[in-house]
C-alpha positions, 0 to 999 in steps of 0.5 A, a space after each residue: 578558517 574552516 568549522 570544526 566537525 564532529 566525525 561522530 554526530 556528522 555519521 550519525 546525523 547521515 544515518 538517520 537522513 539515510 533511515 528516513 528517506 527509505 521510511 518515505 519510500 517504504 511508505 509510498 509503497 507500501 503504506 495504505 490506509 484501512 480504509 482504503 484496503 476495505 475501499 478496494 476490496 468492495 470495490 473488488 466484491 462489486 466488480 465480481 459480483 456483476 461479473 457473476 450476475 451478467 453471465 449467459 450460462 449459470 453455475 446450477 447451485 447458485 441458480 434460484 430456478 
């Protein structure tokens, strides 16, 4: 004999499946730590900042000479 199945709790459970499968896919994409946003945009600053230093022709406001 088959079990019986609430038609109420099987829709509800399917929709809370549904919510947190797209929770884990909007958190893999979107989610990121504090730490590593200020981790990327140092390692942003640097980059420019070398970048900056090592060109031939220099801006005249920002030249110390």
């Amino acid at each position: 004999m088959a079990d019986i199945v609430n038609l109420r709790q099987f829709k509800k459970q399917k929709a809370r499946a549904e919510r947190e499968t797209l929770a884990d896919r909007n958190r893999a994409l979107h989610g990121r730590t504090n730490a590593e946003k200020q981790r990327d945009q140092l390692t942003s600053e640097r980059a420019d900042k070398f970048v900056d230093d090592h060109r031939r022709e220099r801006d005249p406001e920002k030249s110390d000479r």
